[in-house]
Chimera marker file (.cmm) of the C-alpha trace (Angstrom):
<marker_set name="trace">
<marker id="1" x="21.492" y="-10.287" z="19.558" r="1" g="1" b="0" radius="0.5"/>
<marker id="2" x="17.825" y="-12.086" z="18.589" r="1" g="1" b="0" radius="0.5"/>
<marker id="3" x="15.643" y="-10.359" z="16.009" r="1" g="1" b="0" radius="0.5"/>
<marker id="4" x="11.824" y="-10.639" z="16.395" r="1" g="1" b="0" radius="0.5"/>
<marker id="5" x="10.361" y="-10.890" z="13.347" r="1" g="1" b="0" radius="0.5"/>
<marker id="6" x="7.173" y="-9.499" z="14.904" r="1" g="1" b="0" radius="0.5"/>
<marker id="7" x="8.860" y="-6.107" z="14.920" r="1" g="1" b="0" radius="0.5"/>
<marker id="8" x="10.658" y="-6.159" z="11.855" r="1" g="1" b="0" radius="0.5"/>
<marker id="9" x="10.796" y="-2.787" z="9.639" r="1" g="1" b="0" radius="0.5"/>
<marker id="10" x="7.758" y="-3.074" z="7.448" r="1" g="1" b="0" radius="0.5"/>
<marker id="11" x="7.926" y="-4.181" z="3.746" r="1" g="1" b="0" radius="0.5"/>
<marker id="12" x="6.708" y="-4.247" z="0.852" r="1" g="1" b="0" radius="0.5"/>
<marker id="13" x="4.462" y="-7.026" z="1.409" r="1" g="1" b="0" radius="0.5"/>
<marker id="14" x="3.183" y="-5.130" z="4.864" r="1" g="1" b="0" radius="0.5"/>
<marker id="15" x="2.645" y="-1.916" z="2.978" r="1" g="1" b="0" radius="0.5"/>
<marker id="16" x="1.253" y="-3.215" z="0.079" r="1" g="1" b="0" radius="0.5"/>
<marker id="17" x="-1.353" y="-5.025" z="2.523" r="1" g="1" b="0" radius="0.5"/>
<marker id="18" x="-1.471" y="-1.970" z="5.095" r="1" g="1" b="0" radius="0.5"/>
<marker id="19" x="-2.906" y="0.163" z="2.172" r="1" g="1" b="0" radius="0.5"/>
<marker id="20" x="-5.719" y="-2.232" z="1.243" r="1" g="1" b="0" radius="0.5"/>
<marker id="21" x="-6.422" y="-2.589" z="4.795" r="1" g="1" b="0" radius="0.5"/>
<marker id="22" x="-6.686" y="1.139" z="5.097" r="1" g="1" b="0" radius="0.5"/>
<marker id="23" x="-9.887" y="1.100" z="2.238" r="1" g="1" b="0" radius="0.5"/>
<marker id="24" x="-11.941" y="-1.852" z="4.384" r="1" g="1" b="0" radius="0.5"/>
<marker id="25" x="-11.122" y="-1.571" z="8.195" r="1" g="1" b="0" radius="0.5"/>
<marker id="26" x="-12.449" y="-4.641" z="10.019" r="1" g="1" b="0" radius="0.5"/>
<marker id="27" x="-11.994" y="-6.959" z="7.040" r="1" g="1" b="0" radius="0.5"/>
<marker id="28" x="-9.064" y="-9.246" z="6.402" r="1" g="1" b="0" radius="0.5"/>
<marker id="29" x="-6.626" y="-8.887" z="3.667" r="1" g="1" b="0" radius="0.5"/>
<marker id="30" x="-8.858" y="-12.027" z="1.700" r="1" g="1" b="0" radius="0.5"/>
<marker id="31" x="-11.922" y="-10.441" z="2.528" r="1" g="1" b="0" radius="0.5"/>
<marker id="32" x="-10.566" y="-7.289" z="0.774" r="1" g="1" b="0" radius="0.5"/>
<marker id="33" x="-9.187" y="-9.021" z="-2.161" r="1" g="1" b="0" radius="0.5"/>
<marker id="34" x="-12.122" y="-11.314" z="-2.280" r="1" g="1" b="0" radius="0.5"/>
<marker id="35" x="-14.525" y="-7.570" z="-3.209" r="1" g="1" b="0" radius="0.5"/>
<marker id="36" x="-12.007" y="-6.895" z="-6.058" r="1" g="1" b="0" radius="0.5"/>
<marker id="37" x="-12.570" y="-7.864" z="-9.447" r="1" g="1" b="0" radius="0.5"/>
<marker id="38" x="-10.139" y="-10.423" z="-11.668" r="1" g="1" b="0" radius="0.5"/>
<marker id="39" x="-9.062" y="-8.014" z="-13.697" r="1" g="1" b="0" radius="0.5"/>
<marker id="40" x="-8.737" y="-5.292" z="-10.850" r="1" g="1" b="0" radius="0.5"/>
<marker id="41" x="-6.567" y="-7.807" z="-8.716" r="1" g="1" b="0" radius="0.5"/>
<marker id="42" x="-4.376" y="-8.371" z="-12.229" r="1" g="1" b="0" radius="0.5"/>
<marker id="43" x="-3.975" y="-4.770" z="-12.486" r="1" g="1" b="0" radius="0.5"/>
<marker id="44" x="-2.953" y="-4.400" z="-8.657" r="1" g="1" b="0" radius="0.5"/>
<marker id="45" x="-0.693" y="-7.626" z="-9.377" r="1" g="1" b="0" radius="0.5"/>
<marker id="46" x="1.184" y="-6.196" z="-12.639" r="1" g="1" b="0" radius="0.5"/>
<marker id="47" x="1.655" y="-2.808" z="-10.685" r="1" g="1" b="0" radius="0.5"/>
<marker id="48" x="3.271" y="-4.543" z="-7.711" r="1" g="1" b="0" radius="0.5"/>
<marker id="49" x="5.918" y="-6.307" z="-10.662" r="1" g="1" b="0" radius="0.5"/>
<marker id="50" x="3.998" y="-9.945" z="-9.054" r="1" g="1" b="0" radius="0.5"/>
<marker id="51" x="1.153" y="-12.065" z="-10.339" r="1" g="1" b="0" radius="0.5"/>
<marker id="52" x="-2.560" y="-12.325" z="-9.834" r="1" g="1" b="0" radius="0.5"/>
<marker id="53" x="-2.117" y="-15.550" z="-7.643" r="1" g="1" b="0" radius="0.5"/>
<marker id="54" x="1.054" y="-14.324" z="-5.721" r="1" g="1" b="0" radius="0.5"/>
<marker id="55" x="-0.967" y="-11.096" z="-4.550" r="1" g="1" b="0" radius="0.5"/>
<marker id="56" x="-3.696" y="-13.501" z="-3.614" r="1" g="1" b="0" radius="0.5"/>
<marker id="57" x="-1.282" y="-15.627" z="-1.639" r="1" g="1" b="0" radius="0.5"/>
<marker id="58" x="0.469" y="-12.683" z="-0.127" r="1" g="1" b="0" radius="0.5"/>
<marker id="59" x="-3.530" y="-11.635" z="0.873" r="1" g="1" b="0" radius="0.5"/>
<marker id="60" x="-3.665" y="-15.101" z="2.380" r="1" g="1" b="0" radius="0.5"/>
<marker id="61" x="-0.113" y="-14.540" z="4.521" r="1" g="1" b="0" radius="0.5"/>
<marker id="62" x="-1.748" y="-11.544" z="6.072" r="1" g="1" b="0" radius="0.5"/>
<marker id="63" x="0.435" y="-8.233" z="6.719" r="1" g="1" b="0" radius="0.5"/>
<marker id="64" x="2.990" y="-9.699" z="8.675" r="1" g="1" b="0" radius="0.5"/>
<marker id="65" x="3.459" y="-12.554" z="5.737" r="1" g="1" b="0" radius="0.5"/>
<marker id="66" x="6.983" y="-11.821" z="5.300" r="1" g="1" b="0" radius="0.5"/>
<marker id="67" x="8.515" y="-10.444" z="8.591" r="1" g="1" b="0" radius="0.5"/>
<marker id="68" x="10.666" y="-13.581" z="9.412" r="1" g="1" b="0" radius="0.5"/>
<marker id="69" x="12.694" y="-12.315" z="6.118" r="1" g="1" b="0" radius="0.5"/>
<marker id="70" x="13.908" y="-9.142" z="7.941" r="1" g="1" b="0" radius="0.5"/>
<marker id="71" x="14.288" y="-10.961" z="10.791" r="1" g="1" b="0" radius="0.5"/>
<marker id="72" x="16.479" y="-13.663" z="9.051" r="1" g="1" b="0" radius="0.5"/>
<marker id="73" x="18.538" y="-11.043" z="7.327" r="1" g="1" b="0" radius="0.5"/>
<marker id="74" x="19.003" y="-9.073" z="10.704" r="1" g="1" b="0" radius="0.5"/>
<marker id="75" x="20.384" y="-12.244" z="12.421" r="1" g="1" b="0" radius="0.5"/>
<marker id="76" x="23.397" y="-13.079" z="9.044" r="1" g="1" b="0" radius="0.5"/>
<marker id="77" x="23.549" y="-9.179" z="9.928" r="1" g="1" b="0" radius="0.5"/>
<marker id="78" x="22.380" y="-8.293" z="6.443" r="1" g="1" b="0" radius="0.5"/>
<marker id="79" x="20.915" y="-4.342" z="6.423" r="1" g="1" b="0" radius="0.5"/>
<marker id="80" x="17.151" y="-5.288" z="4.704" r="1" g="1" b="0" radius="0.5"/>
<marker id="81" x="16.947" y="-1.369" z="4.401" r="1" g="1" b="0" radius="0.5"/>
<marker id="82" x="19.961" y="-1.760" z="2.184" r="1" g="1" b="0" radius="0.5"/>
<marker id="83" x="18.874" y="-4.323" z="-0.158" r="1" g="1" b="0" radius="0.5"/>
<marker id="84" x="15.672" y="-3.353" z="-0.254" r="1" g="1" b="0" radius="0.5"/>
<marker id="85" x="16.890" y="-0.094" z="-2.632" r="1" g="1" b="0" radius="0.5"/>
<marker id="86" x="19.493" y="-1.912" z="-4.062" r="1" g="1" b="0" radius="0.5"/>
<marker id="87" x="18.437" y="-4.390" z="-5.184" r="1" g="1" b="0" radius="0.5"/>
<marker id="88" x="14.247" y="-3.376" z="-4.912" r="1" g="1" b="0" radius="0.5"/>
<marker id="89" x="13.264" y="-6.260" z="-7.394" r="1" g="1" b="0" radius="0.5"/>
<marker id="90" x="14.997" y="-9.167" z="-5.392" r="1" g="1" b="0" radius="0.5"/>
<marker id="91" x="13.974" y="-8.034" z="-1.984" r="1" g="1" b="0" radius="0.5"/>
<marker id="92" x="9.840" y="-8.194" z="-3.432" r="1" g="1" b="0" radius="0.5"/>
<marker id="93" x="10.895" y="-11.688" z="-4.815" r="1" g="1" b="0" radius="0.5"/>
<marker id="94" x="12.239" y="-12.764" z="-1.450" r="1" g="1" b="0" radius="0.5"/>
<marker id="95" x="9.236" y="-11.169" z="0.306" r="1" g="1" b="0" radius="0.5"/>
<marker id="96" x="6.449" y="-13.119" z="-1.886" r="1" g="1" b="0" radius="0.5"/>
<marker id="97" x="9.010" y="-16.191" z="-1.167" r="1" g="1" b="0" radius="0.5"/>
<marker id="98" x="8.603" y="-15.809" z="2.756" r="1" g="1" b="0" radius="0.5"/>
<marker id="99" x="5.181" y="-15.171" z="2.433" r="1" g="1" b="0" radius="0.5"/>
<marker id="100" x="4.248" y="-18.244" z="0.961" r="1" g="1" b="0" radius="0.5"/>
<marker id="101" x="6.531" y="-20.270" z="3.266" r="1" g="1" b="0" radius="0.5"/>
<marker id="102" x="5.518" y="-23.673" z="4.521" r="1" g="1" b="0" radius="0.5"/>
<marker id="103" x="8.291" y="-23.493" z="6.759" r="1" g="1" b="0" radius="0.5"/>
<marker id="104" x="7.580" y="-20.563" z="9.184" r="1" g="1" b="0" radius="0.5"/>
<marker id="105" x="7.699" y="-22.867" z="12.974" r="1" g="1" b="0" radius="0.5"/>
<marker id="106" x="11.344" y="-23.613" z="12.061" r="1" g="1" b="0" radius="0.5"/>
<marker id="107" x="11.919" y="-20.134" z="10.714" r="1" g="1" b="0" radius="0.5"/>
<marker id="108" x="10.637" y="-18.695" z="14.274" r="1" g="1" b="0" radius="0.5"/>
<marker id="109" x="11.707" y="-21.432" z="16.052" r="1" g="1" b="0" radius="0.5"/>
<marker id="110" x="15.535" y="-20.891" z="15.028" r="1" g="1" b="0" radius="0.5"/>
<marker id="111" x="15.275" y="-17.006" z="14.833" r="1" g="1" b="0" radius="0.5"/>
<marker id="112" x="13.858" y="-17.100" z="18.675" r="1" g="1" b="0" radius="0.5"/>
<marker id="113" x="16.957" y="-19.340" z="19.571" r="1" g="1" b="0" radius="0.5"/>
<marker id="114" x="19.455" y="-18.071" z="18.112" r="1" g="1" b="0" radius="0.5"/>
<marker id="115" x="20.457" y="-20.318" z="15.758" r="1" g="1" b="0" radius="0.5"/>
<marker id="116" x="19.034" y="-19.416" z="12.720" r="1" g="1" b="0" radius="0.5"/>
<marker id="117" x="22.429" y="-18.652" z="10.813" r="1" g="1" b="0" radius="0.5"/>
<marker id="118" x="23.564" y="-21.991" z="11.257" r="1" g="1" b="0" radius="0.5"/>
<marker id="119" x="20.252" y="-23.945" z="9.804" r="1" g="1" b="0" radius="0.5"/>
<marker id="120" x="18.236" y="-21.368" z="7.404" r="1" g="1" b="0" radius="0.5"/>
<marker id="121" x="20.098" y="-22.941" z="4.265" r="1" g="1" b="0" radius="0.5"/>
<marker id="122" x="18.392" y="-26.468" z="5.200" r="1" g="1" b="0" radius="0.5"/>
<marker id="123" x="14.393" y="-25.230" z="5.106" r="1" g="1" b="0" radius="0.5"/>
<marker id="124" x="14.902" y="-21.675" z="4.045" r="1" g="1" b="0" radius="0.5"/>
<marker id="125" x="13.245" y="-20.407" z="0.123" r="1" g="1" b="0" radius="0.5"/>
<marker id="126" x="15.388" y="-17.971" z="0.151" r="1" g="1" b="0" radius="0.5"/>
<marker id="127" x="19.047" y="-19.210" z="1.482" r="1" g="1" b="0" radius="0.5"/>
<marker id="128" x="20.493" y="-19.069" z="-1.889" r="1" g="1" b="0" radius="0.5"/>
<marker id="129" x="19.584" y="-14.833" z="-2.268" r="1" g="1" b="0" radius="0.5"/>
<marker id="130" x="20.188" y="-14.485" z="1.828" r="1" g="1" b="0" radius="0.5"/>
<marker id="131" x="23.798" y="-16.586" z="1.262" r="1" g="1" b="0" radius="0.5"/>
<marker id="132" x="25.206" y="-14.503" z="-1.737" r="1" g="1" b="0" radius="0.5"/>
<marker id="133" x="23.847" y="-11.294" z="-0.063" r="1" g="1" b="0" radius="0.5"/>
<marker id="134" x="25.606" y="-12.386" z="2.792" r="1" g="1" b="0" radius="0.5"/>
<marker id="135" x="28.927" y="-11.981" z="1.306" r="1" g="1" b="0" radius="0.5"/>
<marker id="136" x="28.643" y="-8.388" z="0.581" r="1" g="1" b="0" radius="0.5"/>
<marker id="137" x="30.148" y="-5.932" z="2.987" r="1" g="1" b="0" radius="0.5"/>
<marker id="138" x="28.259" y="-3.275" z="1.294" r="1" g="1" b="0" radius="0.5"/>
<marker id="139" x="24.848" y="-4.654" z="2.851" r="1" g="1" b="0" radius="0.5"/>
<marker id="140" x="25.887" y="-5.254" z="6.587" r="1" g="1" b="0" radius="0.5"/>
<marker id="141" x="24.330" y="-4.122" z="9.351" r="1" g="1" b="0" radius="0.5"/>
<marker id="142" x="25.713" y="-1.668" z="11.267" r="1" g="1" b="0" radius="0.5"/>
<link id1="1" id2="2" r="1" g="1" b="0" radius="0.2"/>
<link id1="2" id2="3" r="1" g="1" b="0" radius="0.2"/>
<link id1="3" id2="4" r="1" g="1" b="0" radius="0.2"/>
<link id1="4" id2="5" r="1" g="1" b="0" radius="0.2"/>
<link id1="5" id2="6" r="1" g="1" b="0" radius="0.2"/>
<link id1="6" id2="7" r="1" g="1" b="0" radius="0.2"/>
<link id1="7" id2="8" r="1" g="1" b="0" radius="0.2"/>
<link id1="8" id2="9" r="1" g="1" b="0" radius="0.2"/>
<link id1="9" id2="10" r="1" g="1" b="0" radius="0.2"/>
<link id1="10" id2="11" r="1" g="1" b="0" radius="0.2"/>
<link id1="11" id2="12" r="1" g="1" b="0" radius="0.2"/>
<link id1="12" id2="13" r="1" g="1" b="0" radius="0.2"/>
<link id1="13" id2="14" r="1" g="1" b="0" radius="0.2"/>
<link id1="14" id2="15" r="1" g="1" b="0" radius="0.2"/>
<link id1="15" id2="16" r="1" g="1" b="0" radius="0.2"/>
<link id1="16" id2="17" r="1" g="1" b="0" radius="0.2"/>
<link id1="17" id2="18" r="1" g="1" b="0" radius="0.2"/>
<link id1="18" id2="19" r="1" g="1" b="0" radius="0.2"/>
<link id1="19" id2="20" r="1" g="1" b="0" radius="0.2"/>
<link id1="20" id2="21" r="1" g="1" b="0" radius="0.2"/>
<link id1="21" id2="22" r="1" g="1" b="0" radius="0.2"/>
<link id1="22" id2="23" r="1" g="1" b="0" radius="0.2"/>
<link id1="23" id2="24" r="1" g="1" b="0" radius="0.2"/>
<link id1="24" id2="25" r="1" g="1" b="0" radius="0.2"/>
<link id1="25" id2="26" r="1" g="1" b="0" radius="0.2"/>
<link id1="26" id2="27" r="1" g="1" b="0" radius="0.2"/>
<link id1="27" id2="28" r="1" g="1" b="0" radius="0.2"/>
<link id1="28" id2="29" r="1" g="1" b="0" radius="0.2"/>
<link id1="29" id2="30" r="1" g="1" b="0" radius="0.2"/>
<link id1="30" id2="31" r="1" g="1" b="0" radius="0.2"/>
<link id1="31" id2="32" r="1" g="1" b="0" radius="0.2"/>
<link id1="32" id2="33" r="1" g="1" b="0" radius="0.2"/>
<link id1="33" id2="34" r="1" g="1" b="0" radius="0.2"/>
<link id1="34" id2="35" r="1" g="1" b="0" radius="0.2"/>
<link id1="35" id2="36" r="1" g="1" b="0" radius="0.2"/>
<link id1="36" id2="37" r="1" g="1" b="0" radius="0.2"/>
<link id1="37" id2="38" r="1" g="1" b="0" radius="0.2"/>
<link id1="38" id2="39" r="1" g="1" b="0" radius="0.2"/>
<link id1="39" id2="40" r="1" g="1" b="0" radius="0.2"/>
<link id1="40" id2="41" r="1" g="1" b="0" radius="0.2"/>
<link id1="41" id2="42" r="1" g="1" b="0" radius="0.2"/>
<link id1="42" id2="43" r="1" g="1" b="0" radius="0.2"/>
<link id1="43" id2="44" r="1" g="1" b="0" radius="0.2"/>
<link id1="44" id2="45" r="1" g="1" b="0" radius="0.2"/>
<link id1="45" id2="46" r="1" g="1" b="0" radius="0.2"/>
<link id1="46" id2="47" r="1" g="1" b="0" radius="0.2"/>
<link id1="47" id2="48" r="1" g="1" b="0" radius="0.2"/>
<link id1="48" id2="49" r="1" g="1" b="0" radius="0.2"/>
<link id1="49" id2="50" r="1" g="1" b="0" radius="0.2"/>
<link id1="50" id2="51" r="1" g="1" b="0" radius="0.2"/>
<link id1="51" id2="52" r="1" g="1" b="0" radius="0.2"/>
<link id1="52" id2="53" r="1" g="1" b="0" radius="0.2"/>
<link id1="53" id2="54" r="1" g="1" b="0" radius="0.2"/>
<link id1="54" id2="55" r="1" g="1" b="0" radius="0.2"/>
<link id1="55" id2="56" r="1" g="1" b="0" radius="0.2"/>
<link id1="56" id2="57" r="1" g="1" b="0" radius="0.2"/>
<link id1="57" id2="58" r="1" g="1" b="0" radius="0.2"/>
<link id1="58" id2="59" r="1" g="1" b="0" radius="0.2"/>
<link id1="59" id2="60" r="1" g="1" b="0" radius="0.2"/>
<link id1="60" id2="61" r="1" g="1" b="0" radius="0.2"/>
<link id1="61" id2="62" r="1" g="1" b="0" radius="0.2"/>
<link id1="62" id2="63" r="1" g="1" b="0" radius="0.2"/>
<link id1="63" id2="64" r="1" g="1" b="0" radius="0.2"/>
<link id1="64" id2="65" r="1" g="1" b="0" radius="0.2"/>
<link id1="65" id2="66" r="1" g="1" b="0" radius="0.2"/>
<link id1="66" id2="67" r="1" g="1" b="0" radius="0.2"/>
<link id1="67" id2="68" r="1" g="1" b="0" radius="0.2"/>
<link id1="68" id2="69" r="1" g="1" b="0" radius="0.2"/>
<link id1="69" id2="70" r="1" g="1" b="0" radius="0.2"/>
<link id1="70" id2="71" r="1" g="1" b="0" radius="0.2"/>
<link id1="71" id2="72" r="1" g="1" b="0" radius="0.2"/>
<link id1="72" id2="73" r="1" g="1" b="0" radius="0.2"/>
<link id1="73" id2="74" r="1" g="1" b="0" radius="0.2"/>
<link id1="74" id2="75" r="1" g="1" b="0" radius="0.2"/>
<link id1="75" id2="76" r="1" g="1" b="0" radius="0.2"/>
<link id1="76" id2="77" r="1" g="1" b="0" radius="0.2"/>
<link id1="77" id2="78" r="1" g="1" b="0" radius="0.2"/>
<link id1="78" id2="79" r="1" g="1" b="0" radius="0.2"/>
<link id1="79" id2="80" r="1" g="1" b="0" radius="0.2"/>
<link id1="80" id2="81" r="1" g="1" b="0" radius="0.2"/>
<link id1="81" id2="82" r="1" g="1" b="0" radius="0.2"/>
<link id1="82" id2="83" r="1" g="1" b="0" radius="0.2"/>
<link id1="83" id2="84" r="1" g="1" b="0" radius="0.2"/>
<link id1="84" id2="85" r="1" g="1" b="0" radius="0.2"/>
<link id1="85" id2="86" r="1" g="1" b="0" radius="0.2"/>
<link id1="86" id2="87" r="1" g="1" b="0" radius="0.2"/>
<link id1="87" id2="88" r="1" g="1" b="0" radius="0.2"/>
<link id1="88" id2="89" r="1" g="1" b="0" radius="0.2"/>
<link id1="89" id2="90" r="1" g="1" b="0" radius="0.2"/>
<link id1="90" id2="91" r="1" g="1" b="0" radius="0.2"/>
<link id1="91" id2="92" r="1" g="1" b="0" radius="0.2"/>
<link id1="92" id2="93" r="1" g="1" b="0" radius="0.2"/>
<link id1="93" id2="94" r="1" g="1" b="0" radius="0.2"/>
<link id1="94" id2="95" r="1" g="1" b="0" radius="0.2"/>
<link id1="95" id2="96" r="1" g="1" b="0" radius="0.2"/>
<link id1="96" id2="97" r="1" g="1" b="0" radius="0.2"/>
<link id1="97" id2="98" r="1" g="1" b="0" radius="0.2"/>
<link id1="98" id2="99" r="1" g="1" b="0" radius="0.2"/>
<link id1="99" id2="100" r="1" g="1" b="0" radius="0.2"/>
<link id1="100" id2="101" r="1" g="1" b="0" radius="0.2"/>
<link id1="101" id2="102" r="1" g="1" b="0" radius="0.2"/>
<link id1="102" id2="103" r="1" g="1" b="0" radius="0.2"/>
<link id1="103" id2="104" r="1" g="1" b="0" radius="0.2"/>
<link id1="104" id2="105" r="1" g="1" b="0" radius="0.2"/>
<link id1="105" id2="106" r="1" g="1" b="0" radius="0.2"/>
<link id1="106" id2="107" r="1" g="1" b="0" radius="0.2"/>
<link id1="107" id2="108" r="1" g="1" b="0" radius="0.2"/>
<link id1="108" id2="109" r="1" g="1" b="0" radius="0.2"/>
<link id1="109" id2="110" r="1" g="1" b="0" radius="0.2"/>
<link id1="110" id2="111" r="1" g="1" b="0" radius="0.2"/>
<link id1="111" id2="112" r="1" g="1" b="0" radius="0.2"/>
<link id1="112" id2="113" r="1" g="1" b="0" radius="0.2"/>
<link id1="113" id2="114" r="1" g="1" b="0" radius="0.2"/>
<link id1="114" id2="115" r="1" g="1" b="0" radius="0.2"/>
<link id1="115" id2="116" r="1" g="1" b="0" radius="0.2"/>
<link id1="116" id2="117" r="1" g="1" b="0" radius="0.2"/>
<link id1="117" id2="118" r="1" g="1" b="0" radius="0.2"/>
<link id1="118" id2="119" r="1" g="1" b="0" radius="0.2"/>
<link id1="119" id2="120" r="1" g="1" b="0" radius="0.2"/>
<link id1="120" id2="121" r="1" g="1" b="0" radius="0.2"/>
<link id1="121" id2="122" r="1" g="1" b="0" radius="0.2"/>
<link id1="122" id2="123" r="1" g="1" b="0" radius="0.2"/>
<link id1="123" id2="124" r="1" g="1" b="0" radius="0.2"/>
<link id1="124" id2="125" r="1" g="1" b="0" radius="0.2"/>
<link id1="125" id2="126" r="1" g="1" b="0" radius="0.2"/>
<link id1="126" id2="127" r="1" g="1" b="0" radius="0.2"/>
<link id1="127" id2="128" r="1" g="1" b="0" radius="0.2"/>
<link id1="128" id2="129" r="1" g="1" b="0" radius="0.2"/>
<link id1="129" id2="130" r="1" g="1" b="0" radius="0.2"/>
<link id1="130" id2="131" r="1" g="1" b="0" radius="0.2"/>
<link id1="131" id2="132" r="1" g="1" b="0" radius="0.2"/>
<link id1="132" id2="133" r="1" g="1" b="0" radius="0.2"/>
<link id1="133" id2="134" r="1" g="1" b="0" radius="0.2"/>
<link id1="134" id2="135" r="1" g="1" b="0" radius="0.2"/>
<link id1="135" id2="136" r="1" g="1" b="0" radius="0.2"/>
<link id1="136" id2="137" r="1" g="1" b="0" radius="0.2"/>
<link id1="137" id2="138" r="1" g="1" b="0" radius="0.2"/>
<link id1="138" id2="139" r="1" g="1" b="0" radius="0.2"/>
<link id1="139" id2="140" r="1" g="1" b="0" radius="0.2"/>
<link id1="140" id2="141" r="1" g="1" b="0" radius="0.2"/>
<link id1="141" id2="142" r="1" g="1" b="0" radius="0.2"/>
</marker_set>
């Protein structure tokens, strides 16, 4: 069975976005952040446990920034729903780690095919978490 990233479970990331989004329909996520003040984006940042520049790169990335990462677990059969409130901190980590992703054609290339649990470790930021997550039978699918 393929997963489609584009219709992953939202996120963090895609909530955290959604509810800016929600204060400035028609404008993009930069647009939005770009009307916010340093020390108002800081704030936002510190409250989301990320930095200043990591919410403006996740702003960047757009709401769906971060979907190939619940794709990518769904295809090593790894429950994201699971990790995400075990291990909350990680899963945010991962997300701002797929978000600012230079390698997202391979990502959907191999989760479209198939054959993304054979090659993630060789492009993906966040094989070492999605590896040792792997290996618990606490957080499969299923």
């Amino acid at each position: 069975m393929h997963s489609d990233f584009r219709t992953a479970a939202p996120t963090f990331t895609s909530r955290l976005l959604a509810w800016f989004s929600s204060g400035f329909q028609g404008a993009s996520e930069m647009d939005m952040i770009g009307t916010l003040d340093e020390a108002t984006i800081r704030a936002i940042a510190h409250d989301c446990g990320i930095t200043a520049h990591q919410l403006v790169e996740l702003a960047k990335a757009g709401p769906h920034g971060a979907d190939e990462m619940i794709a990518m677990m769904q295809a090593l059969n790894i429950d994201p729903g699971k990790v995400e409130m075990r291990y909350r901190d990680r899963f945010r980590d991962m997300q701002v780690n797929c978000g600012q992703c230079s390698s997202k054609a391979q990502c959907r290339h191999d989760l479209a095919t198939g054959a993304a649990p054979s090659h993630f470790t060789d492009y993906c930021n966040n094989a070492d978490h999605l590896s040792e997550l792997r290996t618990d039978p606490d957080l499969r699918r299923g």
